[in-house]
Every structure is written in structure tokens, then in C-alpha cells.
C-alpha positions in Angstrom: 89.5 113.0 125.9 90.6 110.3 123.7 89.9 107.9 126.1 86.0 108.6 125.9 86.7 109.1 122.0 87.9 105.7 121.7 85.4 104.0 124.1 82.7 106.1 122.0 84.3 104.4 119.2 84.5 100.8 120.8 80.9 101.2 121.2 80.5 101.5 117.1 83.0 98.9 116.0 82.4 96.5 119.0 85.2 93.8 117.5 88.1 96.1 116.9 91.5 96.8 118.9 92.2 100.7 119.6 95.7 101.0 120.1 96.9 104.8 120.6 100.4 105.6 118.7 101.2 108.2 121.7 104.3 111.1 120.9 106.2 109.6 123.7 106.3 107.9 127.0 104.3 109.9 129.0 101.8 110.6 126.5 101.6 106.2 126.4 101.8 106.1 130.2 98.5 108.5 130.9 96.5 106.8 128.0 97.3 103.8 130.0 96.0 105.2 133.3 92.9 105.9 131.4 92.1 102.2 130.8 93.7 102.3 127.2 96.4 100.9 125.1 99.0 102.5 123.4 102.6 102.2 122.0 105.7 104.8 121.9 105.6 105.4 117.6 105.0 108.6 116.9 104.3 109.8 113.2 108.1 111.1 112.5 108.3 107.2 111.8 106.8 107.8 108.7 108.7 110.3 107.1 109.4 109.2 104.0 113.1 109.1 102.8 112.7 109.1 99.3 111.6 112.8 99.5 113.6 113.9 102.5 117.1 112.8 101.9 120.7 114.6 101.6 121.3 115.8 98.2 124.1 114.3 96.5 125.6 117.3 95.5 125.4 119.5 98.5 125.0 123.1 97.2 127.1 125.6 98.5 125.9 126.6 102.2 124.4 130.4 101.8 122.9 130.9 105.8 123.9 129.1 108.8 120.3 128.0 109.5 116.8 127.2 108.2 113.7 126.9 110.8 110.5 125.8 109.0 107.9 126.8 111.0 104.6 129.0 110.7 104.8 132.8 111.1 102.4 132.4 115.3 104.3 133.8 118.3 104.3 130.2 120.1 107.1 129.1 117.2 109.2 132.1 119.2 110.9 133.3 116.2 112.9 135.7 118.3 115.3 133.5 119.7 116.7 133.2 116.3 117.7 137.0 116.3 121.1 136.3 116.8 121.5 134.0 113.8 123.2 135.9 110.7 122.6 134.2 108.2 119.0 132.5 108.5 116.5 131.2 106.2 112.9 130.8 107.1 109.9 128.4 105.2 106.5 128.6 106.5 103.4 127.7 106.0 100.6 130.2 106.1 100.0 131.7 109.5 97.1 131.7 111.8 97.8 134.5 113.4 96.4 137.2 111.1 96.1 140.5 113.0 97.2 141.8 116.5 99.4 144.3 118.5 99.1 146.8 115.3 101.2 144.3 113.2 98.9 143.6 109.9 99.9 140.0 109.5 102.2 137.7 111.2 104.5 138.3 108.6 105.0 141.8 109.7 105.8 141.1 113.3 108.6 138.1 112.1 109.9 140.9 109.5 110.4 143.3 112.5 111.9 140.5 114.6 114.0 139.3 111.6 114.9 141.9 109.5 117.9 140.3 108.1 116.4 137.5 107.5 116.0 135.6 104.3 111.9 134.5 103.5 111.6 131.8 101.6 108.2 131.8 100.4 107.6 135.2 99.5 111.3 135.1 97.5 109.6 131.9 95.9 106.5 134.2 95.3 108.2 137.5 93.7 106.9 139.4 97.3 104.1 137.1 97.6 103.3 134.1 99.5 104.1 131.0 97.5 104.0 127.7 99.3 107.1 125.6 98.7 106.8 121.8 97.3 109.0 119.3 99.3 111.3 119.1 96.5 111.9 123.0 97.1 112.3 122.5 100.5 115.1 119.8 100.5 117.0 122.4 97.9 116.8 125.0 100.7 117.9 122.5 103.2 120.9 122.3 101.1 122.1 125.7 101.6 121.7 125.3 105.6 124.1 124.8 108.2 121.6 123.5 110.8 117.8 123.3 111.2 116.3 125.2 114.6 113.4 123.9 116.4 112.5 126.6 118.9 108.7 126.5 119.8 108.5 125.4 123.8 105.1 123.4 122.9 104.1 121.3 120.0 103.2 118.1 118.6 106.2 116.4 117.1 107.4 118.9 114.5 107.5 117.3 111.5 109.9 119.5 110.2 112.5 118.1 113.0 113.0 114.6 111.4 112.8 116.0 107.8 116.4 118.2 108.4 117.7 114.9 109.8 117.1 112.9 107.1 117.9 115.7 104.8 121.3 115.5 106.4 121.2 118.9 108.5 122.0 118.8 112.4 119.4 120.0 114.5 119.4 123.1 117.0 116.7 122.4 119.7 115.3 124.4 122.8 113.7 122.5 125.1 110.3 121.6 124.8 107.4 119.1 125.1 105.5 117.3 122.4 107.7 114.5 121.5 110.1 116.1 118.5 113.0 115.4 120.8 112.2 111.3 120.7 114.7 110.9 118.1 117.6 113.5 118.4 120.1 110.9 119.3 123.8 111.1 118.5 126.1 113.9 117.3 123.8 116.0 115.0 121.5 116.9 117.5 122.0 119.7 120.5 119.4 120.5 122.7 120.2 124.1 124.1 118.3 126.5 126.6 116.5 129.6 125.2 
């Protein structure tokens, strides 16, 4: 499909170059296949380090891990049921209504009971979205940050705990958020 985009587009803009900025290898590999061209950069390049950085003073660590996700079953919120002491920020679900739950923040509640919600504690009980500047305070008071959806693009959030100084807790999973979880402060781990 982005193959006939781009030739679509080649067809508009006859004297340009369409080079695709692909997750990961594979993704570079079958655009390849498919008569493109394409390079290994994917967007977590561009997370900027002047908003996502390690606080100076580290405030003092209230739950052992934050996973920034949405509310949707594919984010598998469950696995984290084990965690004691674990923070959640999310953006606004997609997943509204279903299995008698009345939102998807119903069904995480009932996962996650213990679990401390970010947004609606921001809110008073209501959804508040928080600004980056909130979010890197919340990172703060983490031990690690969880990735634990099987399938995804790259996760923004992924590279943001990194460069906010958390290690990262990883299932595995396609999509390209594992490109850069190198070194010690990353640990991929099964389900």
C-alpha cells in the first residue's frame, strides 16, 4: 500500500525522491521488494531531549512502574497485575463500550484495582490529559516503564522513559519499539 501511495505520488511531483523512514529492517527490506527506497530511522529519533530528560532531583520513587499507554485490550494491561505498586497515563481510549464494561476505563479498573490512574487523579475523578511536563514528574516517581502490547508502531512512550532515565520492561512484540533497547536498562521478558 505505500508503494502505490508513493508511485501515486511520484506521478504528482514527477522530480522528487521518496525515501520511506521504515520502523525497522524488515519493514525497509519489503518496501525494497516493492520497487522502493527506504532507510532504518524510525520517529523515536526525534524525541526531543529537552522535554524528556531525567530530572535532576529525582523525587522519591512512590510505585515500581508506570506504563503510558491507552485504556484498548491490544495494550494487554493485564499482564501488569502482578505489579504492586503501578502507575498508569493514558490517553483517551478508543475502545468505548463492550463485554458490559461502560468504558475502557471500567474493564482496566477491574483488571487493576490497585492501581494508581493518573489522569483521572489529575482530573479530581475525571479525565484530564497530562502535559509532557506532568508526565516526566510521574516518570520520576517510577522504578521502570512497561511496554506490554504484542503489536504496535514504535511506542513513543518507549524512548521517552529512556531518556527520562527509567529502564524499560518489554514483552515481546513487533513494530519496531525494541530498535533501541540496547544496554543494561532494557529487558525484554516473555508475557
Amino acid at each position: 500500500q505505500v508503494a502505490e501511495a508513493v508511485a501515486g505520488a511520484r506521478d504528482i511531483y514527477p522530480r522528487s525522491n521518496f525515501v520511506l523512514l521504515a520502523a525497522n529492517e524488515i519493514e525497509a527490506k519489503l518496501y525494497g521488494e516493492a520497487g522502493g527506497s527506504g532507510i532504518v530511522a524510525n520517529c523515536l529519533i526525534l524525541t526531543d531531549e529537552r522535554i524528556w530528560r531525567p530530572l535532576t532531583a529525582r523525587k522519591h520513587r512512590q510505585f515500581d512502574a508506570v506504563y503510558v499507554s491507552r485504556l484498548d485490550r491490544p495494550k494487554r494491561h493485564e499482564l501488569a497485575a502482578n505489579v504492586r505498586s503501578l502507575q498508569l497515563i493514558y490517553g483517551w481510549s478508543l475502545d468505548r463500550q463492550h463485554d458490559g464494561y461502560n468504558s475502557a476505563f471500567d474493564r482496566v479498573k477491574s483488571l487493576l484495582p490497585r492501581a494508581h490512574f493518573a489522569n483521572h487523579e489529575a482530573g479530581e475523578g475525571r479525565y484530564r490529559r497530562l502535559s509532557s511536563e506532568e508526565i516526566v514528574e510521574r516518570f520520576a516517581e517510577s522504578g521502570v516503564g512497561l511496554c506490554l502490547s504484542a503489536e504496535e508502531g514504535i511506542m513513543r512512550a518507549s524512548m521517552e522513559y529512556l531518556m527520562s532515565g527509567l529502564p524499560v520492561v518489554s514483552t515481546h512484540s513487533v513494530g519496531g519499539r525494541d530498535r533501541y533497547f540496547v544496554g543494561n536498562y532494557c529487558r525484554v521478558v516473555d508475557d
